[in-house]
C-alpha positions in Angstrom: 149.0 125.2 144.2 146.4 124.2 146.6 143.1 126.8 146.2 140.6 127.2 149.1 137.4 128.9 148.4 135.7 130.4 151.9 132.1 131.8 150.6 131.2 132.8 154.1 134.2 134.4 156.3 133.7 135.2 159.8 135.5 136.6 162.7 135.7 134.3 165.2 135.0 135.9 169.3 136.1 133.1 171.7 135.5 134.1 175.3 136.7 132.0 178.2 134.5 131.9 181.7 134.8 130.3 184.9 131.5 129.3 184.1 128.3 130.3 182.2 125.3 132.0 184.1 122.0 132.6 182.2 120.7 135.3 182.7 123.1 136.8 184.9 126.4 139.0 184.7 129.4 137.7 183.3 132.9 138.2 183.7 135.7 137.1 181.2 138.8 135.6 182.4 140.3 135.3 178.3 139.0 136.5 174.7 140.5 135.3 171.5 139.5 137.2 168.2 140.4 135.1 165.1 139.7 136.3 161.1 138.6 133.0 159.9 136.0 130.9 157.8 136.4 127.1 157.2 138.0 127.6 154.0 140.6 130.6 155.2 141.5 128.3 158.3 142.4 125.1 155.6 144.8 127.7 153.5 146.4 129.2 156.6 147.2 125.3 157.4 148.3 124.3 153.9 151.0 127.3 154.3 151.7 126.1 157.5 152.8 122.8 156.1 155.0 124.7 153.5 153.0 124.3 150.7 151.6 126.9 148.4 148.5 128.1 149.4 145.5 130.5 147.9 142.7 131.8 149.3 139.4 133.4 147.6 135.5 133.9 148.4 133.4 136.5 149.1 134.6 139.0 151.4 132.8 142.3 152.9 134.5 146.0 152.8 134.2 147.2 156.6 136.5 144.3 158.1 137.3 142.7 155.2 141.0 144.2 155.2 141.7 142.8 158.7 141.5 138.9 156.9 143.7 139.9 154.5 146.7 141.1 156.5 145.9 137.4 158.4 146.6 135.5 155.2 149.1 137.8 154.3 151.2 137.1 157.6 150.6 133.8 157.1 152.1 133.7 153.7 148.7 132.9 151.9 147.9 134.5 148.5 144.6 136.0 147.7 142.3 137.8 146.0 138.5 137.8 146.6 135.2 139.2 145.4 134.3 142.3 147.3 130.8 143.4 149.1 129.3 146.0 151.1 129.4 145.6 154.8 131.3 143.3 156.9 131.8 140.0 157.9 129.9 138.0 160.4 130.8 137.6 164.0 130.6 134.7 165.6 130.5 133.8 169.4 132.3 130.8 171.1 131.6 130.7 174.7 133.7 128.4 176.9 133.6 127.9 180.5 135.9 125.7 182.9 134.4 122.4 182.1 135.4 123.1 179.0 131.8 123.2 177.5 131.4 125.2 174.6 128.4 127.6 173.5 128.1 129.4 169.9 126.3 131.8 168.9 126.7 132.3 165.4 125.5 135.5 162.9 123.9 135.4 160.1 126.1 137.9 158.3 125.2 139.9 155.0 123.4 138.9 151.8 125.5 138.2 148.7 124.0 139.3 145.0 123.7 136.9 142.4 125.8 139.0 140.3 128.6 138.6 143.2 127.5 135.1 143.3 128.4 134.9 139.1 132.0 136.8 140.0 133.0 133.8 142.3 132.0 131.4 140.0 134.1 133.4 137.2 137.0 133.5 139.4 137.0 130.2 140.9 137.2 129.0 137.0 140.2 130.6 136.7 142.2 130.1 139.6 141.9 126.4 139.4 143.6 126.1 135.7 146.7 126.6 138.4 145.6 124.2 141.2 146.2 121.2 141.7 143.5 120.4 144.4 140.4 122.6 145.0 138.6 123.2 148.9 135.6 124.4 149.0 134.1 124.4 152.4 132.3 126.0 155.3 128.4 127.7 155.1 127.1 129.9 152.4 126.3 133.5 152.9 122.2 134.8 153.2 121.0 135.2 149.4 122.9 131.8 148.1 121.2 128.7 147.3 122.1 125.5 148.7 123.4 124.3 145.3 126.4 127.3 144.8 128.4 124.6 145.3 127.6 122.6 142.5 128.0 125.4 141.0 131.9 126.1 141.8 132.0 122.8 141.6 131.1 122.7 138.0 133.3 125.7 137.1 136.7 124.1 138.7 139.3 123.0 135.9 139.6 119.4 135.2 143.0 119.0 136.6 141.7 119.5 140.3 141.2 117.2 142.7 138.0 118.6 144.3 137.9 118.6 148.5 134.5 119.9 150.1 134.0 119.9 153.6 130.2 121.3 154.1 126.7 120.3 155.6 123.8 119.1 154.9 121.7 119.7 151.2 125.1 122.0 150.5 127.2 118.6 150.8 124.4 116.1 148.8 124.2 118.9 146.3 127.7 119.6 145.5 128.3 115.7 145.2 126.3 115.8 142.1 129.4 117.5 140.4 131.9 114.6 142.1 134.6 115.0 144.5 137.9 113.6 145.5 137.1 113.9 148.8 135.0 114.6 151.6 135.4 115.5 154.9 132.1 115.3 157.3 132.3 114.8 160.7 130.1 111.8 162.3 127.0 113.8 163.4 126.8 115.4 159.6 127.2 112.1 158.3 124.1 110.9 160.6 122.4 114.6 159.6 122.7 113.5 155.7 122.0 109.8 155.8 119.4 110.3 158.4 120.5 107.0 160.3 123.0 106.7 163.4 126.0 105.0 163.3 127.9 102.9 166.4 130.1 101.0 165.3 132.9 101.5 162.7 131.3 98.8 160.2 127.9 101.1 160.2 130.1 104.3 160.0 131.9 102.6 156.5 128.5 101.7 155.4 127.1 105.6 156.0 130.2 106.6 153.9 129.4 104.5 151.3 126.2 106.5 150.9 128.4 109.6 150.1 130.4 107.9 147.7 127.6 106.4 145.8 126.3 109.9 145.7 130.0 111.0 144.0 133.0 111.1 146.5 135.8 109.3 145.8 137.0 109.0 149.2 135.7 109.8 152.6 137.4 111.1 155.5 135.5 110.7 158.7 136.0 112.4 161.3 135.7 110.9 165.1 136.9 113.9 167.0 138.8 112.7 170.1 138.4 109.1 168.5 140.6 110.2 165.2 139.4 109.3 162.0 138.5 107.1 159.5 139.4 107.2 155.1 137.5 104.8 152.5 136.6 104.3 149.1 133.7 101.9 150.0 136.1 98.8 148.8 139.0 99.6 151.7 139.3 101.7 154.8 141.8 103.2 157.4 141.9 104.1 160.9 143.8 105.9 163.0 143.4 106.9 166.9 144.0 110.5 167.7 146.8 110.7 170.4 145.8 112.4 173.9 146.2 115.7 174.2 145.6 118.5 176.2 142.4 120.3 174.8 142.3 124.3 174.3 140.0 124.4 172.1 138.1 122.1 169.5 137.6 125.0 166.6 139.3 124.5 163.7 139.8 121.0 164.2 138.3 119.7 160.7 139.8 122.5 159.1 143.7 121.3 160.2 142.4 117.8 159.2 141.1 118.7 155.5 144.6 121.0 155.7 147.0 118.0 155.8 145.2 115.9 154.0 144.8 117.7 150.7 148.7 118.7 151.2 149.4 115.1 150.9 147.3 114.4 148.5 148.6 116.7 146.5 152.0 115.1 146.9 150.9 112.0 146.1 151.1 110.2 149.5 150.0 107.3 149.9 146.3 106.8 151.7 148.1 105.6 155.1 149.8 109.1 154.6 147.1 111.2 154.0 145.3 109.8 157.0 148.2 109.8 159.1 148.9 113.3 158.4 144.7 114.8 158.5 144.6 112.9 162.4 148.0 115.2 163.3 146.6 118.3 162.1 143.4 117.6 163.4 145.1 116.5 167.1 147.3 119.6 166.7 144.6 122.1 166.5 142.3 121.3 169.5 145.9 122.7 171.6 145.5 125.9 170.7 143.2 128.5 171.6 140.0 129.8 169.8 140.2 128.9 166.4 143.7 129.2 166.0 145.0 126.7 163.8 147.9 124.0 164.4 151.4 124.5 164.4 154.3 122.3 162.3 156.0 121.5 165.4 153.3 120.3 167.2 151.8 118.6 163.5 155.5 117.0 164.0 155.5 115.8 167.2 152.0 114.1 167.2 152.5 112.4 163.5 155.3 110.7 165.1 152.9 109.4 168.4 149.8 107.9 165.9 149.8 105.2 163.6 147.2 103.5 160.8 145.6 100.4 161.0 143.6 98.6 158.1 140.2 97.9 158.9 140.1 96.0 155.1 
């Protein structure tokens, strides 16, 4: 079993213009409401791929049903530590040139007793896991460091996966990590240096690793993406594609990655496999997640090279 935890669910509102005007009306041509989070989009993908797949976090009592019946559809077990009021919206605003504008809420404060109940629960579900996820933001009332915190609590027969920001990321690497997932401006954002080439992007990864990741994934966007252990590393070029939407992206990526690595792929695989997802996703719309056929038909157009 592969176990996602989602601390901060949202809905996602993706409206589609012919272009935005500030300060002036708008019309929309196309909206696209999603029930999502980080960690809710990685377990919808991880069914997708026919693997078994549970979902938990916080989730609020006003909307909260509606993400539910998505992972239900979808095939995705869960259960989840309820609070009052609802989820967050967020805003994705894209116009013709297919520029993108969010706007993204804040949502409602968790309790540290709630906080205690996840921890509780996260414990327990991951006796039966295999690999753990734990990404996305954290909700207003929790402390950079939650994450070390479910972290800590997670069984030792887990592979731990965390895809998150900032002091969330350095802190939860504290309590180790099989693998990572930032994308190349986080990586800048933590290290506080900027990367060009691929030899300074290794060398910013080996800053995570040092800090406790096993293994980095980095992601390139349109590029692809890039997996080391600071002694070898991988990459492999995203095929073109036709771009609907770049939402989700990460989330396919860390998806297919942890599927294989919990099949016991081999690195090349994993890679492989996290650059199809990823490449799959940015075709559909909002932050709708990839498909297995189109996972299929772009795995078979990409290939790895060793860097060393």
């Amino acid at each position: 079993m592969i176990l996602s935890v989602c601390p901060n669910p949202c809905v996602d509102c993706t409206i589609e213009l012919g272009s935005l005007k500030l300060g002036a009306l708008n019309r929309i041509d196309n909206k696209v409401i999603t029930y999502s989070g980080k960690a809710l989009n990685a377990a919808i993908g991880v069914a997708r791929l026919k693997a078994d797949s549970f979902a938990t976090g916080f989730m609020f009592e006003e909307n909260g049903q509606m993400f539910v019946h998505t992972l239900d559809d979808e095939g995705v077990k869960n259960t989840f530590i309820w609070n009052g009021g609802s989820a967050r919206t967020n805003y994705k605003i894209v116009d013709k040139r297919s520029m993108m504008t969010e706007i993204n809420d804040k949502g409602e404060p968790v309790t540290p007793e709630k906080q205690d109940e996840l921890v509780a629960l996260v414990g327990e579900l991951s006796k039966k896991a295999n690999a753990v996820i734990m990404s996305g933001s954290l909700p207003q009332g929790v402390p950079d460091d939650y994450y070390l915190r479910l972290s800590s609590a997670i069984a030792s027969g887990a592979k731990k996966i965390i895809d998150t920001t900032g002091n969330k990321m350095v802190s939860a690497l504290a309590g180790g990590a099989y693998l990572v997932k930032p994308n190349l401006d986080e990586l800048q954002e933590i290290t506080g240096r900027h990367f060009d080439s691929l030899d300074e992007m290794i060398d910013g990864c080996r800053i995570l690793i040092d800090a406790g990741a096993k293994n980095v994934l980095l992601s390139l966007g349109r590029k692809g993406a890039i997996l080391t252990d600071g002694e070898s590393a991988l990459f492999c070029k995203s095929a073109t594609v036709a771009v609907n939407s770049t939402v989700g992206a990460g989330d396919g990526m860390i998806a297919a990655a942890t599927v294989m690595i919990e099949r016991g792929a081999s690195r090349e695989e994993i890679l492989r496999c996290g650059v199809a997802a990823g490449t799959a996703s940015v075709t559909t719309p909002g932050t709708n997640l990839f498909y297995a056929d189109k996972f299929y038909e772009i795995y078979d157009r990409i290939k790895v090279e060793k860097l060393f």
